[in-house]
N, C-alpha and C positions, 0 to 999 in steps of 0.2 A: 377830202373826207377825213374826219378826225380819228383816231385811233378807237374811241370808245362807241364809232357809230358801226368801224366794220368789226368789231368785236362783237355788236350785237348781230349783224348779219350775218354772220358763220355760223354763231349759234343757231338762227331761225334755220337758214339751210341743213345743219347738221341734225334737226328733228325733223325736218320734213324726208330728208334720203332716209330716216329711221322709218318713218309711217307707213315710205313707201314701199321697204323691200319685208315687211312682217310678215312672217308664215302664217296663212289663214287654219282656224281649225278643224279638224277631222274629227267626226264619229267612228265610232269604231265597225268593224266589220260587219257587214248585212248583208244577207243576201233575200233576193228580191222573185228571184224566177228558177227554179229548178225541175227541168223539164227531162222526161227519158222515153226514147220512141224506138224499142228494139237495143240498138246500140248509139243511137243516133241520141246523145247528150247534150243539154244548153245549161247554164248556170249563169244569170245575173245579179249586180249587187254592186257595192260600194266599199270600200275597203278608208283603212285608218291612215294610209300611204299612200301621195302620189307616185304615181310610175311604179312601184311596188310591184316585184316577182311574187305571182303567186302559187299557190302548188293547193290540190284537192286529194283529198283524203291522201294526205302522205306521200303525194308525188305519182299517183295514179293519172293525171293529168297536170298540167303547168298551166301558166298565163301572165297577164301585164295588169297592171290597173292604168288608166291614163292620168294626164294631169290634176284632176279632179278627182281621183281615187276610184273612178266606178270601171267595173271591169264587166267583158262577157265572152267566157269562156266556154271553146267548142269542141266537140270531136265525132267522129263516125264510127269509133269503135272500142267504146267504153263499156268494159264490164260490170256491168249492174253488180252493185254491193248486195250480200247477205239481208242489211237489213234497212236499204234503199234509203241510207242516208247519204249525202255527201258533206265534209265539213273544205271551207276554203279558208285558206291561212295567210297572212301576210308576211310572219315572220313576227308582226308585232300583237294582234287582234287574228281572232277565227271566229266564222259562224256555220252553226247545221243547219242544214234542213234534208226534210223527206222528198224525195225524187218524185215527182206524181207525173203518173204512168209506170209507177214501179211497183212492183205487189212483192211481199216477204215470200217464201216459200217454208212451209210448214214442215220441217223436219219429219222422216218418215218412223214410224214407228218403231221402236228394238224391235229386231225380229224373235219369234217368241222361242223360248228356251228349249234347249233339246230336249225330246221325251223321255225320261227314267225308263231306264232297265225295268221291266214288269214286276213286281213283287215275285220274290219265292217263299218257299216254306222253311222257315229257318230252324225252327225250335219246336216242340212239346213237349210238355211235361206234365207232372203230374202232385198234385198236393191233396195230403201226404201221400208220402209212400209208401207206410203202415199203415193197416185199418185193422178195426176187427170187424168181420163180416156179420151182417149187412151194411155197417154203416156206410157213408155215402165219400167220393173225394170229388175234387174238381182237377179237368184237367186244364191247359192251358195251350194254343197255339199261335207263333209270333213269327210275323213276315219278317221279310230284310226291308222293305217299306213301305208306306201305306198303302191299303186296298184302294185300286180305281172303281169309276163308276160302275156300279151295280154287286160291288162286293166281291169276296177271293173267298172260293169253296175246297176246305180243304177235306178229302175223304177220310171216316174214322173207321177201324176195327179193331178186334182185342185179338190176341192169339189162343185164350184162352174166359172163353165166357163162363165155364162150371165156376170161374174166381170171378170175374169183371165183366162190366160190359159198359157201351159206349155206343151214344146213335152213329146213324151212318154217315154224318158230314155234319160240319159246324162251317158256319158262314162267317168271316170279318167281315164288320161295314162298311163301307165306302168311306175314305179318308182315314181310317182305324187301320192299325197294325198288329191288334192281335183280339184275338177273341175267345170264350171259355168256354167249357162242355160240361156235364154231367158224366161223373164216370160211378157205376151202379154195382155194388157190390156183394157177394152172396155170401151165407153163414154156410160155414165149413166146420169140419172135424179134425181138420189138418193143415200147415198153414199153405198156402200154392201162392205164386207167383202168375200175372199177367202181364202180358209187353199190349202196350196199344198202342197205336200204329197209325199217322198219319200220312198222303199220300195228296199229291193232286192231277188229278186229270188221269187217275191210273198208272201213274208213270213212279214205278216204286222208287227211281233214280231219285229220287226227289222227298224218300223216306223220310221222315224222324219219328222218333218214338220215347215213351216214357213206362218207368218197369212200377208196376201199385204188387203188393205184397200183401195179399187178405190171409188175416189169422182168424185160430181160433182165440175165446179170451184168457182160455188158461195160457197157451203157447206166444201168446202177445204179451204175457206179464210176465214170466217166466223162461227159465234158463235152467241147464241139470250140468252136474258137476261127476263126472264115472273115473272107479279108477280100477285099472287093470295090471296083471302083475308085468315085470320083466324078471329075467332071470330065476334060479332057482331055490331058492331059498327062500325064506317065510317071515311074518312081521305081519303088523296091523298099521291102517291108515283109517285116522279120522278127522273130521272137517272141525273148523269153527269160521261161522256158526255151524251148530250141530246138525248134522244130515248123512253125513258119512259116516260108518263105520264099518271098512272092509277089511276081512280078513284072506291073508294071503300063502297059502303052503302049493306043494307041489308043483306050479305053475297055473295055478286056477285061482279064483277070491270067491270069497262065500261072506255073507252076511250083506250089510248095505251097502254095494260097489256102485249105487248112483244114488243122487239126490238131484230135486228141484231145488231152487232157491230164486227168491225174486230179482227180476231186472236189476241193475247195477250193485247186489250185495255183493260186497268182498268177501271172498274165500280164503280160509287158508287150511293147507293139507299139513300134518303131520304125520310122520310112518316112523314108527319104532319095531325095528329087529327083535325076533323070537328068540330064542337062545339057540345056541347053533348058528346063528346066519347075523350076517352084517347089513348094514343098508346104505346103499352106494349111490345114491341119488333118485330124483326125478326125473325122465328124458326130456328137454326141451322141445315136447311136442307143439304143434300150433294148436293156439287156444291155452295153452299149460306150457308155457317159456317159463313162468315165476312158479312155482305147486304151492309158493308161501304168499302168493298176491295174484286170484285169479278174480277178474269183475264179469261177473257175470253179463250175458248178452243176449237181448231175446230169441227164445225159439231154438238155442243154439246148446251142442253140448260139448262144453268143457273135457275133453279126456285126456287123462292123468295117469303114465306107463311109471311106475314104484318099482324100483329095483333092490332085490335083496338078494344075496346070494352064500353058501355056506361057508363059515370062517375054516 
């Protein structure tokens, strides 16, 4: 045989041993059957690898694929997944499918929230807190939180009806936290003070209250400025603005020792010594700390102890 004939016959053999040891190709992983009966689990299908370890959901189960890549994996006591899938992995390729004969399980509901502390009676008050009688104010009552079904009764009274008055209960409404009242006021000659009084279920423990102040209209605009002697000696004290002008001897005053003057005027006291006597100040009384810068306040009187005593 010549050189150039077995050179060709190597070659023809050398592509034939190629043709014959070619790795055939693989689809990649499927699965075919996924069956679940209690705990009793089947899983078949085809894999991208022969002979191939396989492993199900993460190694929850194992298995082989054969020569042919198809596999069928068993067990008798396989825990149903959450959400009755299973995936099978080759390492190279994976596939899902849903278990039939598997049902999800519906998560149970939150359990519902603890009950709130029942509302109390946290506040009343009242607006305004000056009136001049009759006029009207409003009161105001506010839970610690909102009223439950069918509304939060809280009881009202005044301590003093000749000033104020106030029905017998105001209702908050259901899912509201506070609720308002009518508070009824009377024309007087003097100013008085009323406390009204919230309560529930009778249980005074549970009080609050709010203080309304019915005047009359002079004593609602107005404020009086008095001034009275100390010591013995004598001297005159008078206002500006003009209203004052008291005279002071013996330990007593004579002439104008009071005046009105409207809400927030500024006062101011001067006292000048009589001959004979000197003048040694104003006592820091309350209401008359300054005698030189008093603001008037309603309803209220200013009194002013002038001291003069003999040189």
């Amino acid at each position: 045989m010549s050189a150039s004939r077995s050179a060709g016959a190597l070659a023809a053999l050398v592509v034939a041993v190629t043709v014959t040891v070619a790795q055939p190709a693989y689809a990649a992983t499927t699965i075919t059957r996924a069956d679940l009966q209690g705990s009793q689990v089947r899983i078949e299908g085809s894999g991208s690898l022969p002979n191939a370890s396989l492993t199900v959901n993460g190694g929850a189960l194992t298995g082989r694929a054969d020569a042919a890549g198809a596999f069928r994996i068993e067990s008798s006591s396989f825990a149903k997944p959450a959400d009755c899938a299973v995936t099978v992995s080759d390492g190279s390729t994976s596939a899902t499918r849903t278990l039939s004969g598997c049902t999800t399980q519906t998560p149970p509901p939150p359990p519902p929230p603890p009950p709130s502390s029942a509302p109390t009676l946290s506040a009343l008050t009242v607006s305004p807190t000056d009136v001049v009688g009759p006029d009207p104010a409003t009161g105001t009552v506010t839970l610690s939180a909102a009223a439950p079904a069918g509304g939060f009764v809280v009881d009202l009274t005044s301590d003093n009806p000749a000033a104020a008055t106030v029905p017998p209960s105001v209702t908050v409404p259901a899912g509201a936290s506070r609720a308002t009242f009518p508070v009824t006021t009377q024309q007087l000659t003097n100013a008085q003070s009323a406390v009204m009084i919230g309560t529930v279920g009778g249980v005074f423990s549970t009080e609050r209250h709010g203080i309304i102040t019915v005047w009359d209209a002079f004593h609602f605009a107005n404020g009086s400025v008095s001034v009275f002697p100390g010591g013995t000696g004598a001297g005159r004290v008078v206002s500006q603005p003009a209203g004052v002008d008291c005279l002071i001897a013996n330990g007593s005053g004579s002439g104008t020792c009071n005046a009105f003057f409207a809400v927030g005027t500024v006062v101011r006291l001067t006292a000048t010594a009589a001959a004979g006597s000197k003048f040694v100040g104003f006592a820091p009384k309350p209401g008359c700390i300054d005698a030189s810068r008093i603001t008037v306040a309603r309803g209220t009187n200013h009194a002013c102890q002038v001291g003069f005593l003999p040189k």
